[in-house]
C-alpha positions as CSV (number, residue, x, y, z in Angstrom):
1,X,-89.9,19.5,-88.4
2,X,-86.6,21.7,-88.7
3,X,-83.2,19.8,-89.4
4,X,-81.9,21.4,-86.1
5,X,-85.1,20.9,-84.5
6,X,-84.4,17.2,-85.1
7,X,-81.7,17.0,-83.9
8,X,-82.6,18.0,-80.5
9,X,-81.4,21.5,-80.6
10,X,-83.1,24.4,-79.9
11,X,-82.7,27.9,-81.8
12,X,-80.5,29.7,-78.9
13,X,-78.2,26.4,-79.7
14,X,-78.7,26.2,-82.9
15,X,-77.6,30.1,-83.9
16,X,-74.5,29.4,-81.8
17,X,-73.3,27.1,-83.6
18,X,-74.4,28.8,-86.9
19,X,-72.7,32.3,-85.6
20,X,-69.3,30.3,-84.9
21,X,-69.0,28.4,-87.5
22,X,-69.5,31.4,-89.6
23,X,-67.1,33.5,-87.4
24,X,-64.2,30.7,-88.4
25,X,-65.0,30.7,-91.9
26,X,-63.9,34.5,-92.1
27,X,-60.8,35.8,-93.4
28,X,-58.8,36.4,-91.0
29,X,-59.0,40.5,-90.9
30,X,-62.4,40.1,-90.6
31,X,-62.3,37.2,-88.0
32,X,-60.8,39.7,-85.6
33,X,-63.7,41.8,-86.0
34,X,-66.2,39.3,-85.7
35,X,-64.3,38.3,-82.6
36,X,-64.8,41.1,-80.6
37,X,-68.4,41.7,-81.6
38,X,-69.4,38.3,-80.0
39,X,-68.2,39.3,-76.3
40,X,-70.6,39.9,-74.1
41,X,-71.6,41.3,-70.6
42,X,-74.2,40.6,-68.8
43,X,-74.7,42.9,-65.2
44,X,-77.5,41.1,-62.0
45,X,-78.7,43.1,-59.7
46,X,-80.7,41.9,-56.5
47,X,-83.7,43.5,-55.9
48,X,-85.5,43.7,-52.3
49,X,-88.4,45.2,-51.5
50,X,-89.1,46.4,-54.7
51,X,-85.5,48.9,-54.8
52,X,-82.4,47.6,-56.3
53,X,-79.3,46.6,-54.2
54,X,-75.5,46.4,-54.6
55,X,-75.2,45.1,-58.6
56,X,-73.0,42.2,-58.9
57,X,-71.2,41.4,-62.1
């Protein structure tokens, strides 16, 4: 069994907390960086009757 496994985590978890952790060890030039490449968007759209409607974000 994995060590993060083990500790009830699962891999989506796991790499979170791997990615930040690694994000505050940076310098900080390239923290700024890393920073902005770990925003994210994510865009729904309700679908009915098999054609999309209005997207919500």
């Amino acid at each position: 069994m994995t060590a993060w496994r083990a500790a009830g985590l699962n891999y989506i978890n796991y790499s979170n907390i791997a990615a930040r952790l690694l994000r505050q060890a940076l310098k900080s030039d390239l923290r700024a960086a890393a920073a902005r490449r770990n925003e994210s968007h994510i865009k729904f759209t309700k679908w009915t009757n098999g054609k999309p409607e209005k997207a919500v974000n």
